[in-house]
C-alpha positions in Angstrom: 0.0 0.0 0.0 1.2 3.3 -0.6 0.2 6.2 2.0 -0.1 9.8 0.1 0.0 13.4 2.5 -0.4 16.4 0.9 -0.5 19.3 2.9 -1.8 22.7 1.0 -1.6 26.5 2.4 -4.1 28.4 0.2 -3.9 32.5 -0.3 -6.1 34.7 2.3 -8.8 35.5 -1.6 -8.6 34.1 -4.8 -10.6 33.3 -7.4 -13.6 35.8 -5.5 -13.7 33.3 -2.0 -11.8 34.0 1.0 -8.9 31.3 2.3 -12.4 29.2 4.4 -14.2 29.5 1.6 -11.7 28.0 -0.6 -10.6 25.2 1.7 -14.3 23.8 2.0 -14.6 24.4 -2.1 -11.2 21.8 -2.0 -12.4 19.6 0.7 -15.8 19.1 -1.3 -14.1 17.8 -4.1 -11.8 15.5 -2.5 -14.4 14.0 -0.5 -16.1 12.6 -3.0 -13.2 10.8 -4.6 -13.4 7.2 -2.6 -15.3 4.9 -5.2 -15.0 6.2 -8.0 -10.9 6.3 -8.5 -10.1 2.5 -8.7 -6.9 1.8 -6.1 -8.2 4.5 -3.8 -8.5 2.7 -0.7 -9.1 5.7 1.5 -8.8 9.1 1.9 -9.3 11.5 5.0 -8.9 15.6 4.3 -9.0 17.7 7.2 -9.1 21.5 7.2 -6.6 23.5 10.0 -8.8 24.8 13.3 -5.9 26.2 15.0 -4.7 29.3 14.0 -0.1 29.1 13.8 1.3 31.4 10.7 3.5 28.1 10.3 0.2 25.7 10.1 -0.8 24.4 6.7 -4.6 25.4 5.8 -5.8 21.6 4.7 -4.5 18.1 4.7 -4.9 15.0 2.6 -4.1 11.4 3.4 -4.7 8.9 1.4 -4.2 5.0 1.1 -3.6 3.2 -2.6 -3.4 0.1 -3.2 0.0 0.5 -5.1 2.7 2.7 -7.3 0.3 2.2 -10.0 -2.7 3.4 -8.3 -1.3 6.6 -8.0 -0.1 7.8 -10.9 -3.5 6.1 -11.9 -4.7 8.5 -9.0 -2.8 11.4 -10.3 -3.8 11.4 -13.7 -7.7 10.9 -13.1 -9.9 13.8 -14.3 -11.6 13.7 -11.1 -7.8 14.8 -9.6 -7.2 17.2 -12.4 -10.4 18.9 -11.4 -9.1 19.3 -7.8 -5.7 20.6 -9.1 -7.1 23.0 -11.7 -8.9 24.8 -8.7 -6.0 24.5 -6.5 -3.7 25.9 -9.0 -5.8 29.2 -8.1 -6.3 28.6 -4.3 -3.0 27.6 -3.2 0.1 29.1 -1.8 1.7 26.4 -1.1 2.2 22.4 -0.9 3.9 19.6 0.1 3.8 16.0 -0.7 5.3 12.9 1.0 4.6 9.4 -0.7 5.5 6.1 0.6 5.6 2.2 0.4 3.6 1.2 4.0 4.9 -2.0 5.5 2.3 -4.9 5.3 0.9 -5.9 8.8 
């Protein structure tokens, strides 16, 4: 399995919503992604609560089934969607991706 953590800042406006606005508009969309990307095993996003300048606005974590599945993942027009809007929204992003250790 292969865990995926993205962690997004977004800009205080863009594209005419405030930083809440936006983060709800991002959450929406990846909520809805479990079922209907084969490999997706799992994804939780959570949006900050705790106000730190060095916080991150939202976070993603998300279990596939393999390597495959996520570039599968990655190149789903679901995904594109998410990144087309985030391409507006977001400030910044990280990414860490790794092979979890079967149980």
């Amino acid at each position: 399995m292969v865990r995926h953590i993205v962690m997004l800042k977004l800009h205080e406006f863009a594209d005419g919503h405030d930083k809440a606005a936006n983060a709800l508009r991002v959450k929406a969309l990846l909520d809805n992604f479990v079922g209907k990307i084969d490999g997706l095993s799992c994804m939780e996003v959570g949006i900050n609560q705790v106000a730190d300048a060095q916080a991150f606005d939202l976070v993603l974590n998300a279990d596939l089934r393999d390597w495959a599945a996520l570039e599968f993942y990655r190149d789903h027009p679901l995904h594109r969607e998410v990144i087309a809007l985030l391409n507006k929204v977001r400030s910044d992003r990280t990414v860490v991706d790794w092979e979890v250790a079967a149980s």
